[in-house]
C-alpha positions as a Markdown table, in Angstrom:
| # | Residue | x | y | z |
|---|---|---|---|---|
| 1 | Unk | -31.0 | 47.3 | -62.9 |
| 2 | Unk | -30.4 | 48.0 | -66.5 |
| 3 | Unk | -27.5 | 46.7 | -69.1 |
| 4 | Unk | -27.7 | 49.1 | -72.0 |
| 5 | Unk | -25.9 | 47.9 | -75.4 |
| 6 | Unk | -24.5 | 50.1 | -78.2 |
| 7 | Unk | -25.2 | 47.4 | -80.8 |
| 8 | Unk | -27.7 | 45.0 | -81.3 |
| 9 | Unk | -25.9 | 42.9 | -84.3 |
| 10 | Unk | -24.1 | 39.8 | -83.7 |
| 11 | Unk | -19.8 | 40.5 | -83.0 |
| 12 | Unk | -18.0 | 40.6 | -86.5 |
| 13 | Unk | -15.6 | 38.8 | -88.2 |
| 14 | Unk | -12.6 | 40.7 | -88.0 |
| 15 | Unk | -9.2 | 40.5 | -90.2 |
| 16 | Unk | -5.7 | 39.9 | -88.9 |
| 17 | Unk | -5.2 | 43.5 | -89.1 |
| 18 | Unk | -8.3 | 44.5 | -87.1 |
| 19 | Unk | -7.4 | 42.1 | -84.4 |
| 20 | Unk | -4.1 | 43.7 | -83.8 |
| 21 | Unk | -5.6 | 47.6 | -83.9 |
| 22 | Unk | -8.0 | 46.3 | -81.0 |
| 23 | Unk | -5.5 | 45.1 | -78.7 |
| 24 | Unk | -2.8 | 48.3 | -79.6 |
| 25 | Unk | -6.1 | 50.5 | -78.4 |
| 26 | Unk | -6.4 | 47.5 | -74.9 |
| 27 | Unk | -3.2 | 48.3 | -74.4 |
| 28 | Unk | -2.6 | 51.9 | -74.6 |
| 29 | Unk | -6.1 | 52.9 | -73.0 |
| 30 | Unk | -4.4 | 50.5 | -70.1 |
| 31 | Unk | -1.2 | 52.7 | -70.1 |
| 32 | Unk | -3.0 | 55.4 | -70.2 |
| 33 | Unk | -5.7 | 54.8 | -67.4 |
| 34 | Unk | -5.3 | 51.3 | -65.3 |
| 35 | Unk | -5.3 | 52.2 | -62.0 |
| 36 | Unk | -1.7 | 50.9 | -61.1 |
| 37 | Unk | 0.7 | 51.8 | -63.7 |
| 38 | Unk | 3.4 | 49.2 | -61.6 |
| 39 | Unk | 1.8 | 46.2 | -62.6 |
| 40 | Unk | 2.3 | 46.8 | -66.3 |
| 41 | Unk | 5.9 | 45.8 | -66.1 |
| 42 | Unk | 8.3 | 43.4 | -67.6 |
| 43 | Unk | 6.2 | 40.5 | -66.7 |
| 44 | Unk | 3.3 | 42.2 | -68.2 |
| 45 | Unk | 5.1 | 43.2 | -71.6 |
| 46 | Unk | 6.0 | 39.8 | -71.6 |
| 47 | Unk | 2.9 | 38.0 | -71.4 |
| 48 | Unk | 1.8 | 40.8 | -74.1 |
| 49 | Unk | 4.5 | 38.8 | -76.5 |
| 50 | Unk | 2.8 | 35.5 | -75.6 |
| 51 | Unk | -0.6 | 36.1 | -76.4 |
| 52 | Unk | 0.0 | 38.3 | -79.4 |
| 53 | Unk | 0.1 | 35.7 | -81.7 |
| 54 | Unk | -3.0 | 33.6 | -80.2 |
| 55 | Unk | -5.2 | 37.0 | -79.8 |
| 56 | Unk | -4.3 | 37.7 | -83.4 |
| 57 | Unk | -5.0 | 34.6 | -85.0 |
| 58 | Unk | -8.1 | 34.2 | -83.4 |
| 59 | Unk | -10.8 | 32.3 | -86.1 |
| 60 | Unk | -14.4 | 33.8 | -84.2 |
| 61 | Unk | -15.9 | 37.0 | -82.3 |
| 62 | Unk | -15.9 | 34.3 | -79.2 |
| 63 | Unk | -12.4 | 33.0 | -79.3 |
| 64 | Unk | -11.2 | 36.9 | -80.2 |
| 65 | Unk | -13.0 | 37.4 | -76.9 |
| 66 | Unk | -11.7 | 34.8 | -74.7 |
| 67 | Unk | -7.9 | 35.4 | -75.7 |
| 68 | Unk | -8.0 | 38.9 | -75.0 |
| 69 | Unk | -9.9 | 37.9 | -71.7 |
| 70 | Unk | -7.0 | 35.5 | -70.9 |
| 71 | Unk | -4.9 | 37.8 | -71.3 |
| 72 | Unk | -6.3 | 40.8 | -69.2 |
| 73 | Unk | -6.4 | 37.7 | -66.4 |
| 74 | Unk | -2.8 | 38.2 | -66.4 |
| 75 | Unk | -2.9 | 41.2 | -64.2 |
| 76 | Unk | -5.2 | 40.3 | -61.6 |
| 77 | Unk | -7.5 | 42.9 | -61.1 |
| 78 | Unk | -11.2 | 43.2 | -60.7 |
| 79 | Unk | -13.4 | 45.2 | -62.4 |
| 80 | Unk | -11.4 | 43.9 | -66.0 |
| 81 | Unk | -13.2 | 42.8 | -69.1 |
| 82 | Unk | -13.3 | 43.2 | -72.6 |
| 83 | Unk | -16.9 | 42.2 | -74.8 |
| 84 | Unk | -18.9 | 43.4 | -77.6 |
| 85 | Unk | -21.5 | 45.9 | -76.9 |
| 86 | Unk | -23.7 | 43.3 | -78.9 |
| 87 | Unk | -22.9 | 40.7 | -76.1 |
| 88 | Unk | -26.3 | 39.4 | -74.7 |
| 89 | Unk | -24.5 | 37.1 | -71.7 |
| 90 | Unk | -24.5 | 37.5 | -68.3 |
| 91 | Unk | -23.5 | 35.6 | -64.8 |
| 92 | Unk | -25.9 | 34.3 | -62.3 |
| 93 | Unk | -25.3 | 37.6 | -60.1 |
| 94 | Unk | -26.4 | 39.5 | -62.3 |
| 95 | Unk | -29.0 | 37.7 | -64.4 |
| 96 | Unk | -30.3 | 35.6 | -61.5 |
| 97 | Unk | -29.8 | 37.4 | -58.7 |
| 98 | Unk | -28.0 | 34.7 | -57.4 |
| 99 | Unk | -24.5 | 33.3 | -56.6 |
| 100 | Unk | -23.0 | 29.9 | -56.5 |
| 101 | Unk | -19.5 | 27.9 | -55.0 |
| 102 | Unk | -17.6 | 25.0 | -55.9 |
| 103 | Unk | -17.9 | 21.6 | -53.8 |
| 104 | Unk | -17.5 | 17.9 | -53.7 |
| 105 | Unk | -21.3 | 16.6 | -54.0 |
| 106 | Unk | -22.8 | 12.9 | -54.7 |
| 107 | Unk | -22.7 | 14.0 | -58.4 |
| 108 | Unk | -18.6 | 15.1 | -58.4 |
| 109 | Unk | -17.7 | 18.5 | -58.2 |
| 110 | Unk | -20.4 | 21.2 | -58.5 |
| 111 | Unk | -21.9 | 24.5 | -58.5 |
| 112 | Unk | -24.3 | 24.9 | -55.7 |
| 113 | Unk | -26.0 | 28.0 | -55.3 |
| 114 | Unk | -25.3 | 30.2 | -52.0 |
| 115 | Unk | -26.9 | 33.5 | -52.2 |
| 116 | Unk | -30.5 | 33.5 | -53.8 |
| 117 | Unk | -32.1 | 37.0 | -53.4 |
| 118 | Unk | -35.7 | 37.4 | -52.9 |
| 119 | Unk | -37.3 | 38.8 | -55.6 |
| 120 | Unk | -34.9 | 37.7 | -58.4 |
| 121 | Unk | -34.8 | 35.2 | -61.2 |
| 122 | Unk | -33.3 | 32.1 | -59.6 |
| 123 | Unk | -35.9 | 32.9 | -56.4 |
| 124 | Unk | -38.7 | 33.4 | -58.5 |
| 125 | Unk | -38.0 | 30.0 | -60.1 |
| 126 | Unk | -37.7 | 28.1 | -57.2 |
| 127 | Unk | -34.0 | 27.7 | -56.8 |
| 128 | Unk | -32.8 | 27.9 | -53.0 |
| 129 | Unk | -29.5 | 27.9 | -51.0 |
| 130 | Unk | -28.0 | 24.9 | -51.0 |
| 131 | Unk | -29.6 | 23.3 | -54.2 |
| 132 | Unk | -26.5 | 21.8 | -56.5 |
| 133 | Unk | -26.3 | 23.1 | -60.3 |
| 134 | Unk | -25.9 | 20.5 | -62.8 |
| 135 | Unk | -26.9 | 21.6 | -66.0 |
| 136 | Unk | -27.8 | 24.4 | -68.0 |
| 137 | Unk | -30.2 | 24.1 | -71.1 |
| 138 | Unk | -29.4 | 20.7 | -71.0 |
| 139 | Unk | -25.2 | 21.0 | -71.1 |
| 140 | Unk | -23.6 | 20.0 | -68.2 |
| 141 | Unk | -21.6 | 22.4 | -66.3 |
| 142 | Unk | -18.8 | 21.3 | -63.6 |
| 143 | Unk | -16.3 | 23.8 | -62.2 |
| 144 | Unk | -14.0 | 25.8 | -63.1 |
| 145 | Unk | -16.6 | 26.6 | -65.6 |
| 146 | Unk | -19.1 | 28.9 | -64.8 |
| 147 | Unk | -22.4 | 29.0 | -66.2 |
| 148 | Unk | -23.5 | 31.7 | -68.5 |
| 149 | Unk | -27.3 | 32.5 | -69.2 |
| 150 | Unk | -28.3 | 33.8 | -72.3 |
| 151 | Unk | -30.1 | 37.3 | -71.7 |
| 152 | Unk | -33.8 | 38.2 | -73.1 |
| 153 | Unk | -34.9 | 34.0 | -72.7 |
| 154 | Unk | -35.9 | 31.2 | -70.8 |
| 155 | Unk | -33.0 | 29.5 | -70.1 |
| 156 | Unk | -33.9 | 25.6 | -68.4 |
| 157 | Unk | -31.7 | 24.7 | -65.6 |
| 158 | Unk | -31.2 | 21.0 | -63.6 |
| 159 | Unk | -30.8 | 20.9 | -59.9 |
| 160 | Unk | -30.7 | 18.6 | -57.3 |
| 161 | Unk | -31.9 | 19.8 | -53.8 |
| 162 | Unk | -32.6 | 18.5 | -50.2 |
| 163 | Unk | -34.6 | 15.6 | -51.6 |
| 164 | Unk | -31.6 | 14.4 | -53.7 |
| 165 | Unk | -33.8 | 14.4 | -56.3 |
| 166 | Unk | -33.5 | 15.7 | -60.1 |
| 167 | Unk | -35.5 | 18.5 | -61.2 |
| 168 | Unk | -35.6 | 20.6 | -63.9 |
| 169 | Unk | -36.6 | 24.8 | -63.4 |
| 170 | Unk | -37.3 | 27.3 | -65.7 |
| 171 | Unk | -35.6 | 30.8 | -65.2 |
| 172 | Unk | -36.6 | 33.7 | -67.1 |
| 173 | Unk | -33.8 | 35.7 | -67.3 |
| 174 | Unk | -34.1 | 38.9 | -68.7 |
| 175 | Unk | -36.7 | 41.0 | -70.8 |
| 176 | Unk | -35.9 | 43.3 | -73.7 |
| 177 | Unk | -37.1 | 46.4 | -72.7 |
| 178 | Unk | -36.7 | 48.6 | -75.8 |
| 179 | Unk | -33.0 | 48.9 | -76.6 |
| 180 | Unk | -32.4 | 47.9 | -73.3 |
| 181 | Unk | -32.3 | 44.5 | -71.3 |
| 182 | Unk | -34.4 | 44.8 | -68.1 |
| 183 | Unk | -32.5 | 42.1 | -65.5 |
| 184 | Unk | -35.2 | 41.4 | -62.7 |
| 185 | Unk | -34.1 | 43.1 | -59.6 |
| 186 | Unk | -34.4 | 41.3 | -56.9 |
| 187 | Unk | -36.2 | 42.6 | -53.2 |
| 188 | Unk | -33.5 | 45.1 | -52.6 |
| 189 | Unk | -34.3 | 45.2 | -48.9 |
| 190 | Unk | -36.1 | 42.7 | -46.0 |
| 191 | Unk | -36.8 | 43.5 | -42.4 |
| 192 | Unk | -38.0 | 41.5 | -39.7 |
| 193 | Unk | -37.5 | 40.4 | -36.0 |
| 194 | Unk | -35.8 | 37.6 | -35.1 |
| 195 | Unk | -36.2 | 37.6 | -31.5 |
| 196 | Unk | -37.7 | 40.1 | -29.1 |
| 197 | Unk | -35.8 | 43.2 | -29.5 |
| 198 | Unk | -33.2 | 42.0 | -32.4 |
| 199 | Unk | -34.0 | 43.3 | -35.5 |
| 200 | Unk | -32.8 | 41.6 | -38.8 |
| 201 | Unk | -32.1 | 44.0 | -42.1 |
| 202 | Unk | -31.1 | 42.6 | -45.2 |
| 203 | Unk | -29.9 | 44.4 | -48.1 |
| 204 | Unk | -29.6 | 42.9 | -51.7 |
| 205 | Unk | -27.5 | 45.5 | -53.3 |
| 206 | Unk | -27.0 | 49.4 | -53.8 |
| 207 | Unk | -28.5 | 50.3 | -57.0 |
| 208 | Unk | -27.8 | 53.7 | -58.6 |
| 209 | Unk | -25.4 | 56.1 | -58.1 |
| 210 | Unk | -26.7 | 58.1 | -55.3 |
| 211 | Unk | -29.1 | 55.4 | -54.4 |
| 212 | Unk | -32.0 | 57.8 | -53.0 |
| 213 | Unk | -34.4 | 54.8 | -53.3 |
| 214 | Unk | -32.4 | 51.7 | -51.7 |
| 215 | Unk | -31.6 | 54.5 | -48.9 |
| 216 | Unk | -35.1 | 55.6 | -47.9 |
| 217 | Unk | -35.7 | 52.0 | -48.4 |
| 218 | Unk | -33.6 | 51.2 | -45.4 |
| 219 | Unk | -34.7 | 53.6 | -43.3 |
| 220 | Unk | -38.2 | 52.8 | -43.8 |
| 221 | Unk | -37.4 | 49.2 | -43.0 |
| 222 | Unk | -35.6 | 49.8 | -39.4 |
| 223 | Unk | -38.1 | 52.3 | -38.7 |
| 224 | Unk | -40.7 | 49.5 | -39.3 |
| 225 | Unk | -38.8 | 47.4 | -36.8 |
| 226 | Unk | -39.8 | 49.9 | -34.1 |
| 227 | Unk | -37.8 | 49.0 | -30.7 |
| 228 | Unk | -34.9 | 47.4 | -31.0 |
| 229 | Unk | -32.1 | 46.9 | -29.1 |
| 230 | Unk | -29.9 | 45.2 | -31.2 |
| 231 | Unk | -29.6 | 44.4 | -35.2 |
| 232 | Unk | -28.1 | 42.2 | -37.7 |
| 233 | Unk | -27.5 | 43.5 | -40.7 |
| 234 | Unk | -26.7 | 41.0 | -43.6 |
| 235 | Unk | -24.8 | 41.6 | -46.6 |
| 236 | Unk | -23.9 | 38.4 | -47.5 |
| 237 | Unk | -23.9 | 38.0 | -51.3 |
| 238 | Unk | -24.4 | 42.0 | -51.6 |
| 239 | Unk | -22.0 | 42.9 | -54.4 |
| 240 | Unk | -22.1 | 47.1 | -54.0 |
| 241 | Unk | -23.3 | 49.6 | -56.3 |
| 242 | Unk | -23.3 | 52.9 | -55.4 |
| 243 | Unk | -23.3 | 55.8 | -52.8 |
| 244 | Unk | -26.7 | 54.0 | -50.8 |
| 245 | Unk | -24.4 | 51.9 | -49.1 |
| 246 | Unk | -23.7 | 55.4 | -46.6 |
| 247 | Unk | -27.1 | 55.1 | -45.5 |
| 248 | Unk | -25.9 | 51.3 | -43.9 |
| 249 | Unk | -22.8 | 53.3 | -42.2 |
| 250 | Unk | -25.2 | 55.9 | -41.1 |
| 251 | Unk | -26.8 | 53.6 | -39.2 |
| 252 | Unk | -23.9 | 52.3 | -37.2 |
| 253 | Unk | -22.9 | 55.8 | -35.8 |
| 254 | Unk | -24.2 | 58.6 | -34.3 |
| 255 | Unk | -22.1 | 61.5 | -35.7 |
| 256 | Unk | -20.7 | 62.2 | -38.9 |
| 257 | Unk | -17.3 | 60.1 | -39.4 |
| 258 | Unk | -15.3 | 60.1 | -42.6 |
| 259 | Unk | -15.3 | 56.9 | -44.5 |
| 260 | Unk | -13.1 | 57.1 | -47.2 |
| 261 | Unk | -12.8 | 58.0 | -50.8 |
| 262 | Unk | -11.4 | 56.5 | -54.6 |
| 263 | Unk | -8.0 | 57.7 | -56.3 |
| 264 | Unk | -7.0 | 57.1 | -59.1 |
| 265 | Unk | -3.1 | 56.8 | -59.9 |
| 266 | Unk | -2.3 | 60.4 | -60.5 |
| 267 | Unk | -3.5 | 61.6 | -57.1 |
| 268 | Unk | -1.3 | 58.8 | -55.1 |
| 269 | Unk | 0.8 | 61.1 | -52.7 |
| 270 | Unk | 3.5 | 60.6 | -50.4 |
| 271 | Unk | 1.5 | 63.7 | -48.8 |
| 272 | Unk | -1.8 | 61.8 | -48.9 |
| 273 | Unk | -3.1 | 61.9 | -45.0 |
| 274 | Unk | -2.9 | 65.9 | -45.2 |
| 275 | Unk | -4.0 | 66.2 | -48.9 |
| 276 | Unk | -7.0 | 64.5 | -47.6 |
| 277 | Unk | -8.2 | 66.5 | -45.3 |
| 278 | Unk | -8.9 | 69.3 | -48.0 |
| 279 | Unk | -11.5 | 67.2 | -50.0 |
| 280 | Unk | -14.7 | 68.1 | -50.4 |
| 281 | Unk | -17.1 | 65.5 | -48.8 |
| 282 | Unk | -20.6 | 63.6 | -49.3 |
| 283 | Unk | -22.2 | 63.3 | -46.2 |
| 284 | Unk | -26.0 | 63.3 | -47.0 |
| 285 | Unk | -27.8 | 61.1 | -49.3 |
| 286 | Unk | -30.8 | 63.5 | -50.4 |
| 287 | Unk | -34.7 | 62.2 | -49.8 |
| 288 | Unk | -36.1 | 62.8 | -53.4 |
| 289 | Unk | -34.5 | 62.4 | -56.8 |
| 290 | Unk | -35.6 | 66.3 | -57.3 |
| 291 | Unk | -32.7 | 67.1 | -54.8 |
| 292 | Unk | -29.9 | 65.4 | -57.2 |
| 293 | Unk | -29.4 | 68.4 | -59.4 |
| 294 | Unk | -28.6 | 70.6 | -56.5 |
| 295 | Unk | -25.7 | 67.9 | -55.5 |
| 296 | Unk | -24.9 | 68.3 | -59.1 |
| 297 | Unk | -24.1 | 71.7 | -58.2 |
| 298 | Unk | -22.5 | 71.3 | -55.6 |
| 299 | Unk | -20.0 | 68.7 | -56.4 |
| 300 | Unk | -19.4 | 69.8 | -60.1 |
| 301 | Unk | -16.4 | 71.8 | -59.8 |
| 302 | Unk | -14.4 | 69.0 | -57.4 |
| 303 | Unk | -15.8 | 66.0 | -60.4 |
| 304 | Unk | -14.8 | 68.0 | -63.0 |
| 305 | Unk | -11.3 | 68.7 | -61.5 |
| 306 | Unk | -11.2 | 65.0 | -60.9 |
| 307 | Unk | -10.7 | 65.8 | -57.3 |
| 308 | Unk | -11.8 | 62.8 | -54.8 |
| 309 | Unk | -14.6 | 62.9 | -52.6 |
| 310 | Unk | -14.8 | 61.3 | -49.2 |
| 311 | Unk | -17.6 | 59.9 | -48.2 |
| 312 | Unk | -18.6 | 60.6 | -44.4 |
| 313 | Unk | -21.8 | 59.2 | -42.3 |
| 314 | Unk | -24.3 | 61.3 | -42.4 |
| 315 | Unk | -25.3 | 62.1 | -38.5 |
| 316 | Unk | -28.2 | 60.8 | -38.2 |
| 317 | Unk | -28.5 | 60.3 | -34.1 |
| 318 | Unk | -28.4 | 57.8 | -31.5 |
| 319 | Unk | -29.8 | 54.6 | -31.9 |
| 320 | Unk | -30.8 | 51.9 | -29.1 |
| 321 | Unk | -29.0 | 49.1 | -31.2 |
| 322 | Unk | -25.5 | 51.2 | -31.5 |
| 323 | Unk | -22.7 | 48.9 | -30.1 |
| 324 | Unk | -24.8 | 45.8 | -30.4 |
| 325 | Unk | -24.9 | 45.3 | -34.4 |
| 326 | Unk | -23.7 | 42.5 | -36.4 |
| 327 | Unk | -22.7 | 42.2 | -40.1 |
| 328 | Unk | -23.5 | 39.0 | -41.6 |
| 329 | Unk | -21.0 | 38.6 | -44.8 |
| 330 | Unk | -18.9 | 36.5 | -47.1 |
| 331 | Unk | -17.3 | 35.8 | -50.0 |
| 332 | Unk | -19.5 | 37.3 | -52.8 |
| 333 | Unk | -19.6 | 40.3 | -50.2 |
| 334 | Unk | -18.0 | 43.2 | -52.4 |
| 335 | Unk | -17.7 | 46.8 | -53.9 |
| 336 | Unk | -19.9 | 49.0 | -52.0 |
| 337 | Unk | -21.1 | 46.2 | -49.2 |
| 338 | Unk | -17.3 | 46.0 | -48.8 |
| 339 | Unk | -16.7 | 49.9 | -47.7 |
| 340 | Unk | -19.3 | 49.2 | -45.2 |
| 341 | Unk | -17.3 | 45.9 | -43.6 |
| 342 | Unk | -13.8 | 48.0 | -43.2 |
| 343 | Unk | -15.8 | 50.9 | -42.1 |
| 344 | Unk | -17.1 | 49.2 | -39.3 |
| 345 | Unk | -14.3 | 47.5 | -38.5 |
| 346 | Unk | -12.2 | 50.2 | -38.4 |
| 347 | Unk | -14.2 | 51.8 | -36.0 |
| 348 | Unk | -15.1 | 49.1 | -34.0 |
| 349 | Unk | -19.0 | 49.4 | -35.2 |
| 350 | Unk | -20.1 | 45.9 | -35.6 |
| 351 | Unk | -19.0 | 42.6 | -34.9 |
| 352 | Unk | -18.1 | 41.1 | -38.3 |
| 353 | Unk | -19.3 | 37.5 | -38.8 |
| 354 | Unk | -19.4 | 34.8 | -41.9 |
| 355 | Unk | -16.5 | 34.4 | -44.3 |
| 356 | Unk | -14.0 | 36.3 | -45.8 |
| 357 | Unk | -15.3 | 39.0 | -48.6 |
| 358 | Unk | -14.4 | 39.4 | -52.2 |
| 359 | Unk | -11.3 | 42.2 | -52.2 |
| 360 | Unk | -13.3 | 43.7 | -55.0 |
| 361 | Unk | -12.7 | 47.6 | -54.2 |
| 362 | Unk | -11.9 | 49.8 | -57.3 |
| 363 | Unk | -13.9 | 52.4 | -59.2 |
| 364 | Unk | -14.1 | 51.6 | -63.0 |
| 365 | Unk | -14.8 | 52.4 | -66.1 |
| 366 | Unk | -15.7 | 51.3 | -69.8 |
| 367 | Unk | -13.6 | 52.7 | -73.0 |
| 368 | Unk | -14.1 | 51.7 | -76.2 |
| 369 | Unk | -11.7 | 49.7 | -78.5 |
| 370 | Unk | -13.0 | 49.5 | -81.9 |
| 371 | Unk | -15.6 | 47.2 | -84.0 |
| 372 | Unk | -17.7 | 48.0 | -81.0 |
| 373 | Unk | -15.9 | 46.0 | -78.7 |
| 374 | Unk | -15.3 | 47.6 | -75.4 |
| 375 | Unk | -12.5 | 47.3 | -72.7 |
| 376 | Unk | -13.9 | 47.4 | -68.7 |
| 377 | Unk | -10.9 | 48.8 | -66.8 |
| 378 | Unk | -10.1 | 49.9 | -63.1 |
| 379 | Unk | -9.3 | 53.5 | -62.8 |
| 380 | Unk | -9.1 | 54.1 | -59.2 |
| 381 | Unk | -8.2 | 51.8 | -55.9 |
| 382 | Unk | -10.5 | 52.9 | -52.6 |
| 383 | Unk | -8.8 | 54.2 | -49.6 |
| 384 | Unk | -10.6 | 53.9 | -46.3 |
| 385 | Unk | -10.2 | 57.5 | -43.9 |
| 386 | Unk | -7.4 | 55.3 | -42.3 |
| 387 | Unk | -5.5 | 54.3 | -44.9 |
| 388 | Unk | -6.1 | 50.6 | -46.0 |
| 389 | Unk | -6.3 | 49.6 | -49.4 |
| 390 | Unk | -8.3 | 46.5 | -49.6 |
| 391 | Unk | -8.2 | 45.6 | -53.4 |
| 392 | Unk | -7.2 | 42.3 | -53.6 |
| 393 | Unk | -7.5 | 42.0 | -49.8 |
| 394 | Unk | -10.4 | 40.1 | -48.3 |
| 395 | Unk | -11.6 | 41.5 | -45.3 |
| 396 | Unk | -11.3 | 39.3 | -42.2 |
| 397 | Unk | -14.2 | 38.6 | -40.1 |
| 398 | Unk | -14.3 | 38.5 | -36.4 |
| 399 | Unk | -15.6 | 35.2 | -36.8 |
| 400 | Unk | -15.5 | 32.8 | -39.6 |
| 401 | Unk | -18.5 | 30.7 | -39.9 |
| 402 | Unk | -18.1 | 28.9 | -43.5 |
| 403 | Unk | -21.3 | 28.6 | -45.4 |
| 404 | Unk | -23.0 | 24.8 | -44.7 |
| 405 | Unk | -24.6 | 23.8 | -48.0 |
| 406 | Unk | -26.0 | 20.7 | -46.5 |
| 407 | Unk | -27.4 | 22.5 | -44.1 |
| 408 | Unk | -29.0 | 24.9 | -46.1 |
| 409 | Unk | -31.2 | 22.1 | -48.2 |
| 410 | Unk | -32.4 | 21.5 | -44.7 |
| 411 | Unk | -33.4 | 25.2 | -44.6 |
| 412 | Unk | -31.1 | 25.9 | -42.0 |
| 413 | Unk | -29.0 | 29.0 | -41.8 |
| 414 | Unk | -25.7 | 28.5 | -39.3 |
| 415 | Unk | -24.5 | 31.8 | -39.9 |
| 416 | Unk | -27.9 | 33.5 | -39.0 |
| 417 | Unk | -28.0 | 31.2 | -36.2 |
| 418 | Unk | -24.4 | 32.0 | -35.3 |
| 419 | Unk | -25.5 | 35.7 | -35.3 |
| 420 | Unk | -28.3 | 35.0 | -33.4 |
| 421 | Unk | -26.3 | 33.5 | -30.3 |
| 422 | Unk | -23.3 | 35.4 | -30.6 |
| 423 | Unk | -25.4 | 39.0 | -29.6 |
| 424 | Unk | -26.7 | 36.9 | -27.0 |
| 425 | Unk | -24.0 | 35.9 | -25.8 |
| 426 | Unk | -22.9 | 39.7 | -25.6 |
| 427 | Unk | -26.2 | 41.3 | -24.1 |
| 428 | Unk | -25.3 | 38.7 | -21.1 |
| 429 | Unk | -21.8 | 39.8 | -20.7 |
């Protein structure tokens, strides 16, 4: 996965005057375009008149940045950001390919690392579930601050695993490449048996927006699984992407069943559930990249009439695991990874087990604000085929099994053992 950045130079010093043109451009380009125009009310326009005077009187680039991030916080949204195009920061999702929660350890309250994909930086380095953050190039970090890693370095972190004991790892995490930063991407998808005939699939994230490659990807990997009878799928720290995450849905069903689509405010209808039935719909993710100009094409006139698309399975036949699949998730389960935990449980697909995912469902977009500084803004709230909209809405599973920290320095996995049992317990029904 790529970050591309229109600038290179350090964020500017910026007058009084410049200050306030940036936020008048925030705030009309979210009149203009925020995906749901009720929440800029009174309360909004009010906390507008409280951090006026702080966002205008800010001394540096960085605490220009954090005021008009606090106050973008005030409308609760994901997918909401403003930065410089210069900015060469990112979170451990992104640049390690890992994710972390807050809990009471021997050292106080910590960060301790949940997710850790194969593959990525924070894997690469060593770092495994369970293993307690304490520092980051040598400055401690305790919640609610989260760490932030410096892009195109080696940044030095200090952890504390199983063996309670202090160690210091090197991450590299990222490489320029060109004008670009080149974030290491982690093993997009695993495979393997668990037990005779139960298949276990796990998939990292959906790059790109078709996602051709993460989508033959996972069909090569449950083909390589041969018989099965019945499959976990885990998407546990899987934070979306793009239109690969059909090829998952694909593989729960049969037949072709529609799965939903994104609106943006404009198209909200009292008229929506007949409305919908007249959009155009994807329902095959192509085999080679050669393919994507005919979709091109083909969808053109419906994306340039900014008309929605629903997405719908793409038929590809009856497997010996359908009925008896399991989706592994939890809390850093969003986006994309999401679509695919409502789908299923909508149509009673999967048996839904882990903790409660992200809420994170809006498509998004970028605009620019001036001085090269850029505002990240949702434009349009997803709507499954029956009508939920889970934005903000974590998705229940059908069984909560919390993460075990404790247990995973012991390289124990509850949930996967959870998972394990529970489509035993079934296949003995």
């Amino acid at each position: 996965m790529t970050a591309s950045h229109s600038a290179t130079t350090a964020p500017p010093q910026l007058s009084t005057s410049e200050r306030r043109a940036i936020l008048d451009k925030v705030l009309a380009a979210l009149e203009k375009r925020f995906y749901k125009p009720e929440k800029l009310n009174d309360d909004w326009r009010a906390a507008v008149d409280h951090h006026r005077p702080l966002i205008e009187a800010a001394s540096t680039p960085d605490g220009f940045e954090q005021a008009m991030t606090d106050l973008l916080a005030e409308l609760h949204a994901s997918h909401l950001g403003f930065f410089h195009g210069s900015a060469r920061r990112a979170s451990s999702r992104a640049a390690l390919s890992a994710t972390y929660l807050a809990d009471e350890t021997p050292f106080g309250k910590r960060w301790i690392f949940q997710d850790v994909h194969s593959g990525g930086a924070a894997s690469n380095a060593g770092i495994k579930p369970g293993d307690i953050l304490l520092n980051v190039d040598g400055r401690e970090i305790v919640p609610p601050e989260h760490p932030v890693f410096a892009m195109g370095k080696q940044t030095s972190l200090e952890i504390v695993g199983g063996d309670n004991q202090r160690r210091a790892v090197a991450v590299d995490v990222a490489r320029p490449k060109g004008k670009k930063l080149h974030f290491i991407e982690p093993t997009l998808v695993e495979a393997r048996h668990l037990e005779d005939g139960l298949g276990y699939l796990k998939v990292a994230m959906f790059p790109g927006l078709v996602g051709v490659e993460v989508a033959n990807e996972i069909s090569r990997a449950v083909e390589g699984l041969g018989k099965i009878d019945s499959l976990i799928i885990d998407l546990r720290g899987n934070t979306g992407g793009g239109i690969g995450a059909l090829r998952v849905m694909s593989l729960l069903t049969p037949g072709m069943i529609p799965v939903g689509f994104a609106l943006d405010r404009k198209r909200v209808t009292p008229d929506l559930d007949s409305e919908k039935q007249r959009f155009r719909r994807f329902h095959a993710i192509p085999a080679s990249k050669n393919a994507l100009w005919l979709l091109a094409l083909k969808f053109a006139p419906a994306m340039l009439a900014k008309t929605p698309i629903v997405l719908e399975t793409e038929g590809l036949g009856r497997k010996e695991f359908h009925g008896r699949v399991t989706l592994l998730v939890n809390r850093h389960t969003a986006s994309a990874a999401e679509m695919i935990v409502a789908f299923a449980q909508e149509n009673n697909l999967a048996r839904i087990i882990g903790e409660k995912t992200a809420g994170k469902l809006l498509s998004a977009t970028s605009v620019k604000v001036g001085q090269g500084f850029r505002l990240a803004l949702p434009t349009g709230a997803y709507h499954t085929w029956k009508g939920a909209v889970l934005e903000g809405t974590s998705i229940q599973p059908d069984e909560l099994i919390e993460f075990d920290w404790q247990a995973a320095q012991a390289n124990k996995d509850s949930q996967i053992k959870y998972g394990v049992e529970s489509i035993g317990n079934r296949q003995n029904v």
